[in-house]
Backbone as numpy.savetxt, mean C-alpha at the origin, in Angstrom:
# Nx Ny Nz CAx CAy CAz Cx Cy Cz
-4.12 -1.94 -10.90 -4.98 -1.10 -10.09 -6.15 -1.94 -9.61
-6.62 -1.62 -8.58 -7.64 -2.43 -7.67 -8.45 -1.54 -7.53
-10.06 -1.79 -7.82 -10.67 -0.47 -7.69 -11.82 -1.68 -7.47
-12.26 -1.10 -6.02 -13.79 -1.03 -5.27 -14.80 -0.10 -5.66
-15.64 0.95 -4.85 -16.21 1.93 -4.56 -14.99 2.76 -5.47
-13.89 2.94 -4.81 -12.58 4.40 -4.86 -11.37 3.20 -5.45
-10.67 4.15 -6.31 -9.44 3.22 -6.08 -8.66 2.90 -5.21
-8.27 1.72 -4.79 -7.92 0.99 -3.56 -6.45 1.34 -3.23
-5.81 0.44 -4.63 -4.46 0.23 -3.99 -4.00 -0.26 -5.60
-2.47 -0.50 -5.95 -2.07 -0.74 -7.38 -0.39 -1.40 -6.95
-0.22 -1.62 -8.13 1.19 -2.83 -8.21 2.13 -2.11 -9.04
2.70 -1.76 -9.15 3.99 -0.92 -10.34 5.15 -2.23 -9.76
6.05 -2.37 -10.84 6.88 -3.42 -11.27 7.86 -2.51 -12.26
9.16 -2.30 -11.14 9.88 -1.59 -12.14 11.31 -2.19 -12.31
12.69 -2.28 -13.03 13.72 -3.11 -13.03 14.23 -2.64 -11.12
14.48 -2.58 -10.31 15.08 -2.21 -9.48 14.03 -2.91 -7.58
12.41 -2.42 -8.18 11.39 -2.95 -7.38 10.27 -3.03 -7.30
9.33 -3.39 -6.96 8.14 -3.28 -6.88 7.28 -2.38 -6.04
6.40 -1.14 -6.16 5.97 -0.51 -5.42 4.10 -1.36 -5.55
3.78 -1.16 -4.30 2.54 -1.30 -3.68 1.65 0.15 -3.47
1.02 0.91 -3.88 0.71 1.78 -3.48 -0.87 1.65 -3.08
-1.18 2.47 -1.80 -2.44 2.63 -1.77 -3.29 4.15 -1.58
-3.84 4.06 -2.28 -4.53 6.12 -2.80 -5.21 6.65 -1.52
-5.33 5.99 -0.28 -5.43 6.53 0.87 -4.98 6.45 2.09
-3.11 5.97 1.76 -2.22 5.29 2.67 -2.11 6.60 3.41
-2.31 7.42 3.41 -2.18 8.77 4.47 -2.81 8.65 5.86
-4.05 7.94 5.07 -5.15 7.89 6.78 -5.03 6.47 7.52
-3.95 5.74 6.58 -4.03 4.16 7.63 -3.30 4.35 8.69
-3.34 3.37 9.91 -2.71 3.41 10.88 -1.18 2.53 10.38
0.01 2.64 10.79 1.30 2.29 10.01 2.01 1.90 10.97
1.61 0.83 11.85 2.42 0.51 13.50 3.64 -0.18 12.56
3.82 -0.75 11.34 5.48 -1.08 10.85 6.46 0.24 10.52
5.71 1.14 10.34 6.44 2.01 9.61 6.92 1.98 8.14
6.34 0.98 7.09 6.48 0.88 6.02 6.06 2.12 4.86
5.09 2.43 5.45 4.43 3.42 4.26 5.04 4.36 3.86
5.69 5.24 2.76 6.68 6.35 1.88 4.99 6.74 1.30
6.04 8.08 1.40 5.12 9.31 0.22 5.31 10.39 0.83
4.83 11.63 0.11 4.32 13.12 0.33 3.05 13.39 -0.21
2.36 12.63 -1.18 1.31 13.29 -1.49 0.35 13.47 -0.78
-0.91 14.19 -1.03 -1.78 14.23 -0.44 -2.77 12.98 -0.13
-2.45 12.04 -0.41 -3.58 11.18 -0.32 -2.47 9.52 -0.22
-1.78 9.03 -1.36 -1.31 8.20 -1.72 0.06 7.64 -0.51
-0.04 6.25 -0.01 1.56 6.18 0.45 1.54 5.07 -0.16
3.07 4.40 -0.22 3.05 3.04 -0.56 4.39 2.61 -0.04
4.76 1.25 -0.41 5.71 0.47 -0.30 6.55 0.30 -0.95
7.89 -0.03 -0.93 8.85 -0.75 -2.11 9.64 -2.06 -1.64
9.44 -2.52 -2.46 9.77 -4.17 -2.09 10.71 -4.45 -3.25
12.40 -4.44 -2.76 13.04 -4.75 -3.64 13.69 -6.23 -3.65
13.93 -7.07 -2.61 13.88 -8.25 -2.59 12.78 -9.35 -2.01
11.77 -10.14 -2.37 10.76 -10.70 -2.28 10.84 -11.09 -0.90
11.98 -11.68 -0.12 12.38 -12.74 0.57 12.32 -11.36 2.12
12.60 -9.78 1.66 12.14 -8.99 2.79 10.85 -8.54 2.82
9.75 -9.04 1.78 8.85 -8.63 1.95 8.21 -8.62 3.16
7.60 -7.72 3.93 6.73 -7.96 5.61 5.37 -8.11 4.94
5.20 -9.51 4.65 3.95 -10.06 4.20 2.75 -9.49 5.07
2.73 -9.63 6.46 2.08 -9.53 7.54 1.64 -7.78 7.17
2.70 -7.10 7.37 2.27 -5.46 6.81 1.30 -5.66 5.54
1.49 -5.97 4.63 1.23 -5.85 3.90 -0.33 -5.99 3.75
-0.75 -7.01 4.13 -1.95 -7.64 4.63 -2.73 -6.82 5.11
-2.10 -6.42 6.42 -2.39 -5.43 7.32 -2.79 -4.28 6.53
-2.13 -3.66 5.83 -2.34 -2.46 4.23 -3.53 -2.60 3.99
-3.19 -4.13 3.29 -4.38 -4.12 2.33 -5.82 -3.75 2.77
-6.15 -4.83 3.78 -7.07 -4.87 5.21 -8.16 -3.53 5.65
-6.99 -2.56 5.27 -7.04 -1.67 6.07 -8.12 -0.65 4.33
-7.16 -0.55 3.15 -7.44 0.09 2.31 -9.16 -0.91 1.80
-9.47 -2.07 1.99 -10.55 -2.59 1.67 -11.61 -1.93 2.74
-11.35 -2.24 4.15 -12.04 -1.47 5.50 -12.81 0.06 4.98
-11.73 0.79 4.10 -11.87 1.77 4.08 -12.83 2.19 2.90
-12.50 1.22 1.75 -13.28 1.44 0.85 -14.95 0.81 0.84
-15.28 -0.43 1.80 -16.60 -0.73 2.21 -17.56 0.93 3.24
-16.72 1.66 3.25 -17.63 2.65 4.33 -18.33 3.51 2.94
């Protein structure tokens, strides 16, 4: 877990993949279309082979969940 101001964003590592989540992926802008969820607040990623990771998205995520947590 990554925690600024709010919690940011977190890493789960499970046998199958890795999820990325960020606790206010609802309000980012998502021009890849990567982001999964239903909750109210939370979307994230799953990255099951390293080599498809969209590094660039990801970045972009992050970027976006730090942006958000400096206001």
């Amino acid at each position: 877990m990554w925690i600024g101001k709010s919690h940011l964003a977190w890493v789960s590592p499970s046998k199958r993949d890795i999820t990325f989540g960020f606790t206010y992926g609802r309000e980012f802008e998502d021009p890849y279309g990567l982001l999964k969820g239903a909750g109210k607040h939370a979307r994230h990623v799953k990255i099951r082979k390293l080599a498809e990771a969209n590094q660039e998205a990801l970045r972009y995520y992050i970027h976006q969940a730090l942006e958000r947590d400096s206001r």
